[in-house]
PDB file of N, CA, C and O in Angstrom:
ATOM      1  N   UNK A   1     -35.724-113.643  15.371  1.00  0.00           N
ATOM      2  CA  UNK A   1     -35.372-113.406  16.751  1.00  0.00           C
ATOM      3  C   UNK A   1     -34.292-112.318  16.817  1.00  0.00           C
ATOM      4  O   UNK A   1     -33.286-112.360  16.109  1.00  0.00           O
ATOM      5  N   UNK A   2     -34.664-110.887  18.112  1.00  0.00           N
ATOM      6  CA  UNK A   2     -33.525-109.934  17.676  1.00  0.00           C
ATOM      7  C   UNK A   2     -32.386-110.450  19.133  1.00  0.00           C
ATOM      8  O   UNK A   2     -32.727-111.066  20.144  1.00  0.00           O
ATOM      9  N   UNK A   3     -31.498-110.121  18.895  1.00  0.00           N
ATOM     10  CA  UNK A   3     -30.314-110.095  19.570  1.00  0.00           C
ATOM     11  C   UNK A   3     -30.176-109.328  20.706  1.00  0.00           C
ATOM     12  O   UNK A   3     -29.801-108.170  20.521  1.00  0.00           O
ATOM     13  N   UNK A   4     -30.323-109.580  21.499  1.00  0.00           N
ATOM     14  CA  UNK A   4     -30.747-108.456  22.947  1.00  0.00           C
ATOM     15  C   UNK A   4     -29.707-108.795  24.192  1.00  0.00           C
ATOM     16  O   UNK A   4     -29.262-109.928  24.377  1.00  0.00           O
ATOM     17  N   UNK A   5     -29.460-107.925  24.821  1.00  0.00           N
ATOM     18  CA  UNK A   5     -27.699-107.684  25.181  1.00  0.00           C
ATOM     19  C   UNK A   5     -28.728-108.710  26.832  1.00  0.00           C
ATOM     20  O   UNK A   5     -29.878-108.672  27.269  1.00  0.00           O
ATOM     21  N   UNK A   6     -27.600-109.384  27.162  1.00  0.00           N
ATOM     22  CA  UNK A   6     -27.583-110.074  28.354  1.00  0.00           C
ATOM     23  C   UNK A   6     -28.179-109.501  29.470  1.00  0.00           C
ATOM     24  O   UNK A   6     -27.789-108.365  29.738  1.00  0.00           O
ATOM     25  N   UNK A   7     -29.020-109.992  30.186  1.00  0.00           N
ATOM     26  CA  UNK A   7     -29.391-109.027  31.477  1.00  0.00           C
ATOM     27  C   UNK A   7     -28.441-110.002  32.953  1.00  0.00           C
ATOM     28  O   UNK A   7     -28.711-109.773  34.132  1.00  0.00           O
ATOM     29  N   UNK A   8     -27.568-110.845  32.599  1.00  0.00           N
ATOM     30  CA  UNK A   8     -27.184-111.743  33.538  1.00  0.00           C
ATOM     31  C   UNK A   8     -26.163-110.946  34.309  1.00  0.00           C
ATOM     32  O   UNK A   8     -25.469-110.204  33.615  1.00  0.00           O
ATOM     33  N   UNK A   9     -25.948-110.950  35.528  1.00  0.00           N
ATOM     34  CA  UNK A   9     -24.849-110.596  36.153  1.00  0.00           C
ATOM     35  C   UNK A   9     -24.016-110.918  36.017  1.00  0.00           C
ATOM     36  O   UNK A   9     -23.902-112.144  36.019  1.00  0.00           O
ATOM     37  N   UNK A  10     -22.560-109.915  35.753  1.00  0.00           N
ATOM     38  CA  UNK A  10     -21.255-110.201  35.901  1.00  0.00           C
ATOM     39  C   UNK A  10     -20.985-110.949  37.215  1.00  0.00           C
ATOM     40  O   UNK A  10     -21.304-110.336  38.235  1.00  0.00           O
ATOM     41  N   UNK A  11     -20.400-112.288  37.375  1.00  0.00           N
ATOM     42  CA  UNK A  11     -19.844-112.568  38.532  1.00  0.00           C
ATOM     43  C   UNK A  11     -18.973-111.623  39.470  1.00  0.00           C
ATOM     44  O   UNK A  11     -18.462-110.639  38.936  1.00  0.00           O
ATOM     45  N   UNK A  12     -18.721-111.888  41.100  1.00  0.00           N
ATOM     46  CA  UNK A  12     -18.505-111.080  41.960  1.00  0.00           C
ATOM     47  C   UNK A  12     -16.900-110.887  41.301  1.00  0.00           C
ATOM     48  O   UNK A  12     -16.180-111.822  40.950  1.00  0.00           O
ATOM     49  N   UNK A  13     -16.598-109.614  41.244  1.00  0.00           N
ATOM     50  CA  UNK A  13     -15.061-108.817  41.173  1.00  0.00           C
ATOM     51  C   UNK A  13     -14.501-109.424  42.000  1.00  0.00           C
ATOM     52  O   UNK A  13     -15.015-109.528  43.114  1.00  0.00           O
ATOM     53  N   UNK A  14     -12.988-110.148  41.641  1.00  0.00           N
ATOM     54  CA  UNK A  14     -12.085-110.929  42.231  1.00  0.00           C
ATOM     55  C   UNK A  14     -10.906-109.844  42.209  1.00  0.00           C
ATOM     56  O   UNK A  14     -10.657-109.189  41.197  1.00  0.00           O
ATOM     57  N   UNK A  15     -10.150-109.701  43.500  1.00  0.00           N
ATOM     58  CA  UNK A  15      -9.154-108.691  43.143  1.00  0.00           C
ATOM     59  C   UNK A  15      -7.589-109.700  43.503  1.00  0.00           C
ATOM     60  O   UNK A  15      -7.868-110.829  43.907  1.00  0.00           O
ATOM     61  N   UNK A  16      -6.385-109.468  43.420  1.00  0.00           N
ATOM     62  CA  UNK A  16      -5.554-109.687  42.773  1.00  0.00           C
ATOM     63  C   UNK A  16      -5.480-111.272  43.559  1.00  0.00           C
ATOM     64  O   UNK A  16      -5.024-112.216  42.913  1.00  0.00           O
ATOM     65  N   UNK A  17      -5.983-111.485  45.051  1.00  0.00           N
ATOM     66  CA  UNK A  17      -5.671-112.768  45.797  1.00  0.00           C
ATOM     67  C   UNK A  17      -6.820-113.165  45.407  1.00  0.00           C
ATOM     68  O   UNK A  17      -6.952-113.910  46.377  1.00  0.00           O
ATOM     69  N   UNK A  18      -7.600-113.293  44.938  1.00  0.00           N
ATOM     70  CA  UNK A  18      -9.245-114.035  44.193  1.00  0.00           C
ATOM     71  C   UNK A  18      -9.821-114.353  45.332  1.00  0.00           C
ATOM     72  O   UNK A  18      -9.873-115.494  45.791  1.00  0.00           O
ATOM     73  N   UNK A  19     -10.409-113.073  45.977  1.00  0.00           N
ATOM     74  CA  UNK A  19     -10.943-113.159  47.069  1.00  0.00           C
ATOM     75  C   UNK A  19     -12.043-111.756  46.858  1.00  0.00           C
ATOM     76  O   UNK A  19     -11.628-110.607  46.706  1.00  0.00           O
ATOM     77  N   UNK A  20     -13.785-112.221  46.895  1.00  0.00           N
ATOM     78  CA  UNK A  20     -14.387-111.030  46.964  1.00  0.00           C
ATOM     79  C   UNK A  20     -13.295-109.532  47.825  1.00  0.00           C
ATOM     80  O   UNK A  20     -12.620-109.418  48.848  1.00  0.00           O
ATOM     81  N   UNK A  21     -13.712-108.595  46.587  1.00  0.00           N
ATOM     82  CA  UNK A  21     -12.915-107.625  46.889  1.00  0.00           C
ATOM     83  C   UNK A  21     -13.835-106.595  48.111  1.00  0.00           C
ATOM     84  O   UNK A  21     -13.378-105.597  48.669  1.00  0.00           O
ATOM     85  N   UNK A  22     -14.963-107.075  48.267  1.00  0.00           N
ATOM     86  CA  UNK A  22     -15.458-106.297  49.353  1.00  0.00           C
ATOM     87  C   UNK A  22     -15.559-106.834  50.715  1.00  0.00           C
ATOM     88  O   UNK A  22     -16.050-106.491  51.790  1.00  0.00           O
ATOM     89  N   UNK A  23     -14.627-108.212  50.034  1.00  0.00           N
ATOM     90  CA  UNK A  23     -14.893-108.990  51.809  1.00  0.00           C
ATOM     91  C   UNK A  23     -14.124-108.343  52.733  1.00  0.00           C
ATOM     92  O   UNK A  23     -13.080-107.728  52.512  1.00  0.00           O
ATOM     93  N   UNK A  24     -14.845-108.553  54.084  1.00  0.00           N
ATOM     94  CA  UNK A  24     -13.843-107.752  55.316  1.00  0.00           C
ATOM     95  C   UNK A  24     -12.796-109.120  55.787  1.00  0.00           C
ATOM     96  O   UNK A  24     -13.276-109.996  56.506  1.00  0.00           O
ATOM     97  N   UNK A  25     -11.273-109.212  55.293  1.00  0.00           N
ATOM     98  CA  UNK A  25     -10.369-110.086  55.893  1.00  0.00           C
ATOM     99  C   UNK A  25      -9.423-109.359  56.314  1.00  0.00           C
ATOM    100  O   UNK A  25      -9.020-108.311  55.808  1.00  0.00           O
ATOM    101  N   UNK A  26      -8.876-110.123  57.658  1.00  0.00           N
ATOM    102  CA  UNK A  26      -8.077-109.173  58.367  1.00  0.00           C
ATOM    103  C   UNK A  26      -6.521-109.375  57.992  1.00  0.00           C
ATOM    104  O   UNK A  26      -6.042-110.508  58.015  1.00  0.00           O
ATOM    105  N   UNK A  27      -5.995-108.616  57.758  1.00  0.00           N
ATOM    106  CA  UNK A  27      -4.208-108.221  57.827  1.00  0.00           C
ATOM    107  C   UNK A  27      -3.908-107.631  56.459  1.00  0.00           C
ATOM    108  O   UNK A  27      -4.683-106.744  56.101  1.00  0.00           O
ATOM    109  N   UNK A  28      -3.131-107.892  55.803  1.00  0.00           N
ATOM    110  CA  UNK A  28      -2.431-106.716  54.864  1.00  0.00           C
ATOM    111  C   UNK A  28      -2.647-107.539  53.783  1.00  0.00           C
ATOM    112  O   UNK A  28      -1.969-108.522  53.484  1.00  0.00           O
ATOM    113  N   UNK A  29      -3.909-106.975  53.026  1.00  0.00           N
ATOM    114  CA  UNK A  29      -4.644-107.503  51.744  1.00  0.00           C
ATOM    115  C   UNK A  29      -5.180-106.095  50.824  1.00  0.00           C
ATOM    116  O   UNK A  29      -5.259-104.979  51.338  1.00  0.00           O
ATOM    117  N   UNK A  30      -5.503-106.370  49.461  1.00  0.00           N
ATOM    118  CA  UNK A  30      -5.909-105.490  48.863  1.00  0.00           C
ATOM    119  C   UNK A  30      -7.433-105.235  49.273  1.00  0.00           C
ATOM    120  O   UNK A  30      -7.801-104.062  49.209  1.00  0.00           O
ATOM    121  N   UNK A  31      -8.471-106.302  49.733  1.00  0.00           N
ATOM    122  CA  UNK A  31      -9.654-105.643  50.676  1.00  0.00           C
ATOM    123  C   UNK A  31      -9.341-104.949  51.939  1.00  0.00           C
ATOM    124  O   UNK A  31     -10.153-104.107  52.323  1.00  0.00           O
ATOM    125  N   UNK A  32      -8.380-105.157  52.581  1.00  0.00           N
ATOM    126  CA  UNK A  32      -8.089-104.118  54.093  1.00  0.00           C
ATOM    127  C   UNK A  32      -8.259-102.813  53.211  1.00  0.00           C
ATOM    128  O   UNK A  32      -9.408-102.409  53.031  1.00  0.00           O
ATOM    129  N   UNK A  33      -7.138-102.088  52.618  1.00  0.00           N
ATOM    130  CA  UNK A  33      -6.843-101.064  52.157  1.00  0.00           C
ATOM    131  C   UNK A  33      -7.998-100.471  51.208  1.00  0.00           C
ATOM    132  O   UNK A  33      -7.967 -99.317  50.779  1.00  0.00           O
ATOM    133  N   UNK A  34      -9.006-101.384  50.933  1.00  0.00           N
ATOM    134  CA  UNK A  34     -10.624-100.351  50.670  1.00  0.00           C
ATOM    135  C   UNK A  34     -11.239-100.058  51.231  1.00  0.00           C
ATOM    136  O   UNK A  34     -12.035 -99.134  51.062  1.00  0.00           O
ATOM    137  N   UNK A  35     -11.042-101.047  52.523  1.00  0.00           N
ATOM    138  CA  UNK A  35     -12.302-100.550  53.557  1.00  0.00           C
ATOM    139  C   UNK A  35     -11.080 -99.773  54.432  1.00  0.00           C
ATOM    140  O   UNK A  35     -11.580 -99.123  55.350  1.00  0.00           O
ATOM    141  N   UNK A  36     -10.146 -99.710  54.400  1.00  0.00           N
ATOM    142  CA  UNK A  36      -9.319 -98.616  55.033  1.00  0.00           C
ATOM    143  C   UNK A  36      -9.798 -96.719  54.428  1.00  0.00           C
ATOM    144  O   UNK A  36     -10.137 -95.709  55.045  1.00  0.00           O
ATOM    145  N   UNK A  37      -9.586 -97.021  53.024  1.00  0.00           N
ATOM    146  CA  UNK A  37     -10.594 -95.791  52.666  1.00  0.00           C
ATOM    147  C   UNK A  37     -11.432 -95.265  52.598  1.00  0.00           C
ATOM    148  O   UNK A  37     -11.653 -94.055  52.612  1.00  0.00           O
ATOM    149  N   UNK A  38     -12.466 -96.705  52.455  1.00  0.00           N
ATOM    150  CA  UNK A  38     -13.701 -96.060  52.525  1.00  0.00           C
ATOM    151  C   UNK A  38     -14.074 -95.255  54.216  1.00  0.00           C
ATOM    152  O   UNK A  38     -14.833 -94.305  54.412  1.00  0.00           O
ATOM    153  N   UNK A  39     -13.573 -95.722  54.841  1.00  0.00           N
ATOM    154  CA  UNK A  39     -13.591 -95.671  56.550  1.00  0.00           C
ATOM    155  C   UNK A  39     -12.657 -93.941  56.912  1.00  0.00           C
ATOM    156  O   UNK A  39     -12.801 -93.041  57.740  1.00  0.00           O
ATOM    157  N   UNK A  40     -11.888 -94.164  55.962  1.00  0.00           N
ATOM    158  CA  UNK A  40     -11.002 -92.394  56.411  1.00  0.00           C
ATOM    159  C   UNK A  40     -12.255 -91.719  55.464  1.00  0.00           C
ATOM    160  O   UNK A  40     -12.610 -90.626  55.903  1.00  0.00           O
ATOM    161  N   UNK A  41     -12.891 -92.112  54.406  1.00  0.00           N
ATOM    162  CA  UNK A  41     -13.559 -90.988  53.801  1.00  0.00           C
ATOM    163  C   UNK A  41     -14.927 -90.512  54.689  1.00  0.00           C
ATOM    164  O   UNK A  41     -15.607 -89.486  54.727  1.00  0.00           O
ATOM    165  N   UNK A  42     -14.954 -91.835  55.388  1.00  0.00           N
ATOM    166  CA  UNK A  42     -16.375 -91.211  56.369  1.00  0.00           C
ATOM    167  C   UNK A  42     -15.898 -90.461  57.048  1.00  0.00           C
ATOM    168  O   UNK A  42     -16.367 -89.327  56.946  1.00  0.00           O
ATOM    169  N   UNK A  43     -14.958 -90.622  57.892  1.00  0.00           N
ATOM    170  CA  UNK A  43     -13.715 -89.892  59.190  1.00  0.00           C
ATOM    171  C   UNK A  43     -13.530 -88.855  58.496  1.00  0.00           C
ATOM    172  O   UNK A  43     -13.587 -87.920  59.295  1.00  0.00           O
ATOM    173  N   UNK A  44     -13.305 -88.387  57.274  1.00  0.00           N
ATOM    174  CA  UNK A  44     -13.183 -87.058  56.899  1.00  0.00           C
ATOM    175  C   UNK A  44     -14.250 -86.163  56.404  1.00  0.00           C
ATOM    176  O   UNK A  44     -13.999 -84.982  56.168  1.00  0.00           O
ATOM    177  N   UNK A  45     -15.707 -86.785  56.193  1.00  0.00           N
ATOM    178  CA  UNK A  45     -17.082 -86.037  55.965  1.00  0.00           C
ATOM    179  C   UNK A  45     -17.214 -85.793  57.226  1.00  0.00           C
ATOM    180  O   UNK A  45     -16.993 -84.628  57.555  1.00  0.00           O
ATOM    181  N   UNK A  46     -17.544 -86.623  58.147  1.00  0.00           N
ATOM    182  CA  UNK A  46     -18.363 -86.711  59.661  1.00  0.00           C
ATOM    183  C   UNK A  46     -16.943 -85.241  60.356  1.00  0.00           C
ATOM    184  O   UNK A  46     -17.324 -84.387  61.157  1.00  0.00           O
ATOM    185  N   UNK A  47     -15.316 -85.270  59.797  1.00  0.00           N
ATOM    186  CA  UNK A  47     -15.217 -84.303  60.677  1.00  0.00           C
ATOM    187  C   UNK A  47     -15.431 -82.662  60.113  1.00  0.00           C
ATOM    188  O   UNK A  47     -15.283 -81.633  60.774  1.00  0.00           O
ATOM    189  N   UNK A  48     -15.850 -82.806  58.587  1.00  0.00           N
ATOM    190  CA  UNK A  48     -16.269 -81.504  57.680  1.00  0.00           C
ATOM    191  C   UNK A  48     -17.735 -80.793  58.525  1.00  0.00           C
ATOM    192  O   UNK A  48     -18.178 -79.692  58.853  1.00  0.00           O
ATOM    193  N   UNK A  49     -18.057 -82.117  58.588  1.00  0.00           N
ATOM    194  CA  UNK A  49     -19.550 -82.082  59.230  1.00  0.00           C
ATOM    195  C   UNK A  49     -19.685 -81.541  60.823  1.00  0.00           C
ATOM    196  O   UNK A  49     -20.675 -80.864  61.103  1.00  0.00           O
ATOM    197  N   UNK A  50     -18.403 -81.928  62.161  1.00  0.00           N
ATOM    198  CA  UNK A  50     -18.358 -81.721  63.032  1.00  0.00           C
ATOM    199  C   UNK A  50     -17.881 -79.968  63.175  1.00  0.00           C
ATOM    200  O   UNK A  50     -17.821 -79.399  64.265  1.00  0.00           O
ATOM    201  N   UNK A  51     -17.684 -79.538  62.322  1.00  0.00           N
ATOM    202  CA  UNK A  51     -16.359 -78.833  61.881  1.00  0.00           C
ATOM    203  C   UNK A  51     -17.089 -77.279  61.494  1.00  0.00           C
ATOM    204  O   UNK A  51     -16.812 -76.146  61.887  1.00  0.00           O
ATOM    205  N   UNK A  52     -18.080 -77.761  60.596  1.00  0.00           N
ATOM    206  CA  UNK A  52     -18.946 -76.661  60.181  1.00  0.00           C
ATOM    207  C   UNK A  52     -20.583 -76.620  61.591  1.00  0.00           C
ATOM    208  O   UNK A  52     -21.482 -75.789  61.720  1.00  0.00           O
ATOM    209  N   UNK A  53     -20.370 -77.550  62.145  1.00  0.00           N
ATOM    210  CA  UNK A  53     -21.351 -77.676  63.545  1.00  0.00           C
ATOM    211  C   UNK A  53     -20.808 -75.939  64.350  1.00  0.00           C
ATOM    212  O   UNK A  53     -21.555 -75.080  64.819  1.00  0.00           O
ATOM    213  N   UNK A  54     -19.117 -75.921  64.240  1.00  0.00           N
ATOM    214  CA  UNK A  54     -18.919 -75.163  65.028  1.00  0.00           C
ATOM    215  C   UNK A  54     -18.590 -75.816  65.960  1.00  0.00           C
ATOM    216  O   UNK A  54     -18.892 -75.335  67.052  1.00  0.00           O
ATOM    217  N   UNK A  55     -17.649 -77.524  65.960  1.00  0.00           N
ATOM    218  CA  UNK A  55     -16.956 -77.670  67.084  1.00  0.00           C
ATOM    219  C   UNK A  55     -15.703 -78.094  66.772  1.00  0.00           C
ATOM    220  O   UNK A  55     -15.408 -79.288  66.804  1.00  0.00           O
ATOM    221  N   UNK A  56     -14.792 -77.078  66.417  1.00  0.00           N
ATOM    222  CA  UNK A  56     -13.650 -77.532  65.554  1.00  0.00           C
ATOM    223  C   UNK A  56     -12.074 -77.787  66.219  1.00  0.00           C
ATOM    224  O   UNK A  56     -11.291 -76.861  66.431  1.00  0.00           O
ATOM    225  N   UNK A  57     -11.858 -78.843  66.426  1.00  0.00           N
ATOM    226  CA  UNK A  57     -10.823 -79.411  67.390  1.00  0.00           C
ATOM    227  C   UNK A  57      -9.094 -78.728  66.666  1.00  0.00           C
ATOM    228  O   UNK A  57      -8.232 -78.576  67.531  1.00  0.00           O
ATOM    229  N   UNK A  58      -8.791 -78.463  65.593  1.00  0.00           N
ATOM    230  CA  UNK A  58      -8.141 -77.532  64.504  1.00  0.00           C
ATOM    231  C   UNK A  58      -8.390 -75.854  64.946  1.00  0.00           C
ATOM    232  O   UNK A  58      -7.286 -75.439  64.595  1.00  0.00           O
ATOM    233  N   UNK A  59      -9.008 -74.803  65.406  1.00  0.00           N
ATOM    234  CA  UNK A  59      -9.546 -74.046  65.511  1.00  0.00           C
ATOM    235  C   UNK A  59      -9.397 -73.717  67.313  1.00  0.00           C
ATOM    236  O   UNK A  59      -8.749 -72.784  67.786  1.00  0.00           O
ATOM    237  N   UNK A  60      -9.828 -74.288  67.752  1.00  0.00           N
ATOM    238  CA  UNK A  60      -9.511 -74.570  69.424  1.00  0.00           C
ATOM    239  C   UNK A  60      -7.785 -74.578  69.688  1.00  0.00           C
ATOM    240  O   UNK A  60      -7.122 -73.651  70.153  1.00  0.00           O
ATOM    241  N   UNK A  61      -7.414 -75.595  69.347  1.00  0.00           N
ATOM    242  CA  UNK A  61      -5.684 -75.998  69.350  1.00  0.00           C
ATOM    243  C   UNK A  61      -5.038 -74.464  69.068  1.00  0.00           C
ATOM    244  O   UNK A  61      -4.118 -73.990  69.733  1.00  0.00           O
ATOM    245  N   UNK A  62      -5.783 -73.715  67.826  1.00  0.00           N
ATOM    246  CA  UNK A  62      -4.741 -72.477  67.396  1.00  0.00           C
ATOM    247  C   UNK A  62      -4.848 -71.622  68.533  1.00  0.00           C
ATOM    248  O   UNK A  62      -3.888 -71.084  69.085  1.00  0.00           O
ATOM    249  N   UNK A  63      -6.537 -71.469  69.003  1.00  0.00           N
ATOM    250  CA  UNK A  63      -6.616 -70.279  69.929  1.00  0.00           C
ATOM    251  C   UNK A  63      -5.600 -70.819  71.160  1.00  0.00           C
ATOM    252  O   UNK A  63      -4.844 -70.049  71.753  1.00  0.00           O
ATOM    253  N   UNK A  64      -5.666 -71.799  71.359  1.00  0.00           N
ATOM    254  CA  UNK A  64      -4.826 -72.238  72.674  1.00  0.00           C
ATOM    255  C   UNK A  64      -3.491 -71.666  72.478  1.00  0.00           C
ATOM    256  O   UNK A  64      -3.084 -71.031  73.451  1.00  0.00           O
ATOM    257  N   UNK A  65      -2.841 -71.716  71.642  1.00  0.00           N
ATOM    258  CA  UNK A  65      -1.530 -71.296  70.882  1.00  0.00           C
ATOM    259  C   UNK A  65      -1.351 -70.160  71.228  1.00  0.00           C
ATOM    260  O   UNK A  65      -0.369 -69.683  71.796  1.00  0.00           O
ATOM    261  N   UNK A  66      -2.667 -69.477  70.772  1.00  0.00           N
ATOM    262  CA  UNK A  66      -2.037 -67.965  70.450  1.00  0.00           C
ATOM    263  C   UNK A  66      -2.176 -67.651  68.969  1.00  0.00           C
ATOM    264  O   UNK A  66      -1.666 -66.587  68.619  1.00  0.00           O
ATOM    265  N   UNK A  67      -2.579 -68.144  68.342  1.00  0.00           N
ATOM    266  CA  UNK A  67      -2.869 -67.758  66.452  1.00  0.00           C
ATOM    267  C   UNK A  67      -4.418 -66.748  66.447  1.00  0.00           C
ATOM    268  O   UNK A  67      -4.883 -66.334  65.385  1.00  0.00           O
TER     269      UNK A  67
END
């Protein structure tokens, strides 16, 4: 019989309060602050994305200025 590596799943990642680390719980936990990032990283594609559309809220503000 050969020796053949486990196909079983690692149990769910517990992060430092042993609480699924992808659960959504509310107030000041180490899951807030992932889905806090993951959430600015969309907020910062979607505005790369708004941005190169040609509707750039950065770009507008200067002309208003005077730049």
């Amino acid at each position: 019989m050969q020796n053949r590596p486990s196909t079983d799943l690692p149990p769910v990642a517990k992060a430092y309060n042993g609480a699924d680390r992808n659960a959504f719980l509310f107030g000041f936990n180490p899951q807030a602050e992932l889905w806090n990032g993951r959430l600015a990283m969309i907020g910062f594609v979607a505005y790369l994305a708004w941005d190169l559309a040609g509707y750039s809220v950065v770009r507008n503000v200067l002309h208003i200025v005077g730049y």
